[in-house]
N, C-alpha and C positions, 0 to 999 in steps of 0.2 A: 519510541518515536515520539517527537513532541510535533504537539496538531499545527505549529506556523510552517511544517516543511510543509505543508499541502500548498501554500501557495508557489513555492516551486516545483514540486512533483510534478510531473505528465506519466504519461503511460507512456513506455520504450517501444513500444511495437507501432505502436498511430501518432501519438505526440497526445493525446486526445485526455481531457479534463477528468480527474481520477476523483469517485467520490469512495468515502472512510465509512469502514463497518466495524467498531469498537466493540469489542469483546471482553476484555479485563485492561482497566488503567488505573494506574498506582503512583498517588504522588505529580500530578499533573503528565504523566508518559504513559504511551499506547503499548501496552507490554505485549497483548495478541489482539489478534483482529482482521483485516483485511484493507485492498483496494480494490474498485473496481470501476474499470475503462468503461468511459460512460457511451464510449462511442462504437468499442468494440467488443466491449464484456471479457474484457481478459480481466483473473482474479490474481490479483499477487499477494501473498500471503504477510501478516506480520507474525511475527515471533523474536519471543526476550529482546522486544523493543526492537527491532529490526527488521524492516521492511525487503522481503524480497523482492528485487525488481526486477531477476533475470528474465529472458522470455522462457516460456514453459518447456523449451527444449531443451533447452540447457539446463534446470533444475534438476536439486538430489547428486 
């Protein structure tokens, strides 16, 4: 994931301002790491550069 999608990112579940917890980035991309809803603390996971954004019901 590269860090300018944050300016369009929201959280799916509130619409609510998503901040980044960077874990391993390689080459200017977010390989793992996180989001988290500032407003409602939902966590969506990254991984191999790929931001989950489903709601937690629907993941796996």
């Amino acid at each position: 994931m590269r860090r300018k999608l944050m300016d369009i990112l929201v959280c799916p579940m509130c619409r609510g301002e998503l901040r980044l917890k960077v874990g391993v980035e390689r080459d200017g991309e977010i390989v793992e790491g996180s989001l988290t809803c500032k407003a409602c603390d939902e966590i969506y996971p990254i991984e191999d550069t790929i931001p989950n954004m489903l709601p937690p019901s629907l993941r796996d």
